[in-house]
N, C-alpha and C positions, 0 to 999 in steps of 0.2 A: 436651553438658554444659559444656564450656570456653565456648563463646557463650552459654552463663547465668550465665557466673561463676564455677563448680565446677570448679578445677583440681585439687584433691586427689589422690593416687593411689587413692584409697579412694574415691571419687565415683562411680566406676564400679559399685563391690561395692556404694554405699550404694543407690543408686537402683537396681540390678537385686532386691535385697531388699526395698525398699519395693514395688517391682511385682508382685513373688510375695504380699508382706503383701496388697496390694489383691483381685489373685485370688481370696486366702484369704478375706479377710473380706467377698467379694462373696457367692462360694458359700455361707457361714456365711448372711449378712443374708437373701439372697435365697433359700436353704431353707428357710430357718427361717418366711421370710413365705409359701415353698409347704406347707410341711406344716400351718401357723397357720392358712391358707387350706383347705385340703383338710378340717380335721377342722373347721372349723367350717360349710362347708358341706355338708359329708356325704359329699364324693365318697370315691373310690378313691386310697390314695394315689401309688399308682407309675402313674399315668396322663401317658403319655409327653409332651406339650404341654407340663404344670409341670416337665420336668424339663429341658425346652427352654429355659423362658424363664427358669430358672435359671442355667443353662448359657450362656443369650444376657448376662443382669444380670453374671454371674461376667467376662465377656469386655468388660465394659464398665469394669466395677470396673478389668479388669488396663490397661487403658490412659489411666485419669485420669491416673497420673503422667505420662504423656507430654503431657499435655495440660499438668499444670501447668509442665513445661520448657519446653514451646512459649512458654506463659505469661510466664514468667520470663525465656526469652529475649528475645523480644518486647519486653521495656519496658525491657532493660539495652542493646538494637541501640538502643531511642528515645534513651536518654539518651547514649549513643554518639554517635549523629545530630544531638543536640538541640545537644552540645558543643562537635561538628567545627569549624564557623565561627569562636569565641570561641578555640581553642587553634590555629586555623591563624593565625589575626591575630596571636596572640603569638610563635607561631614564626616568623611575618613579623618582626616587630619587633625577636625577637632577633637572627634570623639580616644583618638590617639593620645591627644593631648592634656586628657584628664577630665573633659567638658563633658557633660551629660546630652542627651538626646534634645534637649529643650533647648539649652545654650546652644549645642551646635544646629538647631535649626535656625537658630534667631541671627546666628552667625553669617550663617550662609544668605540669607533673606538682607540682612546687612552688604553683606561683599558683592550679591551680585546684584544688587539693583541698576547699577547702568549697566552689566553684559547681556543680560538674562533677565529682563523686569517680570516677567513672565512669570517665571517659577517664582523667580524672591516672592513676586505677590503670592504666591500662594503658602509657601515655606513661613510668609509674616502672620497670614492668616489663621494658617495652622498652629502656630506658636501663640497667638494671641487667644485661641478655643483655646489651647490647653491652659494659656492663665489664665483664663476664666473658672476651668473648675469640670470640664468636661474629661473624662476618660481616654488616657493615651489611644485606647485602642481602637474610638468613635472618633476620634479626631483623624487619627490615620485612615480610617477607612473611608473616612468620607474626601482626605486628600486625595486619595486613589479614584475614587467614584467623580470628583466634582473637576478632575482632571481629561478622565477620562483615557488614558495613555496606560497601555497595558503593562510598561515596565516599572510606572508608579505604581500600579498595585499591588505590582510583586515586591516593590519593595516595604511597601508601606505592610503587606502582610507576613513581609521576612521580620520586620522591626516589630510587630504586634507578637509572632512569635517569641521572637527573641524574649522582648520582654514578657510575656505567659511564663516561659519556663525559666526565667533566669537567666537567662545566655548571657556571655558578653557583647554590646552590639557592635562593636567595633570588630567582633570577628564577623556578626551578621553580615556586616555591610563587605 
């Protein structure tokens, strides 16, 4: 849920109830197409097969929503992906420019809100945990993890390096 965007604390109870909803209205649709089927061709109705492929439809029903999170995730890792380049070049530039890792996240979270609202949200997010008080390197890990995009977490564990040992990050990057 959090690599599709859905941080809420409620996100969780919302999408476990849309799954039960799907369930429900599968069994509903797909009865009603068995019994609609049964009486107009004449057969029997508790004939075990339609209550199978009832039972098969209901179980299909209950996992569309996971499908559309796949879905959802899926195009919010592309536009993550799509981003990464145009916000590492500006964290180049800042951090060139004498700006620390923090300013040049809040920079970039700044610049690209209409090309890229995407990352910015996340680059604002991230910036906003570290002024809070939480540890560079918990903050980055969890941009890497809560993005899900295998080249944010190598940068986010080149930038945690970096800063372990001292490095300058502007060569990191």
């Amino acid at each position: 849920l959090v690599q599709a965007g859905f941080r809420s604390e409620v996100a969780p109870t919302y999408f476990l109830g849309f799954k039960f909803s799907s369930l429900v209205v599968g069994l509903i649709v797909a009865g009603s197409v068995v019994v609609v089927y049964q009486q107009m061709s004449g057969g029997r109705l508790l004939e075990m097969s339609s209550w199978t492929k009832t039972l098969f439809a209901a179980g299909i029903a209950f996992y569309i929503p996971d499908l559309l999170l796949w879905h959802i995730s899926r195009l919010r890792k592309s536009a993550v992906f799509l981003g990464l380049p145009d916000a590492l070049d500006l964290m180049v530039v800042c951090v060139e420019a004498g700006l620390g890792l923090d300013q040049a996240m809040r920079k970039v979270s700044e610049e690209m809100k209409r090309t890229y609202p995407v990352i910015a949200e996340e680059f604002a997010l991230a910036n906003m945990q570290l002024q809070m008080g939480r540890s560079r390197k918990e903050v980055l890990e969890d941009l890497g993890k809560r993005c899900g995009v295998g080249d944010l977490r190598s940068l986010a564990s080149i930038l945690i390096q970096s800063d372990k040992f001292g490095s300058s990050i502007a060569q990191a990057l």
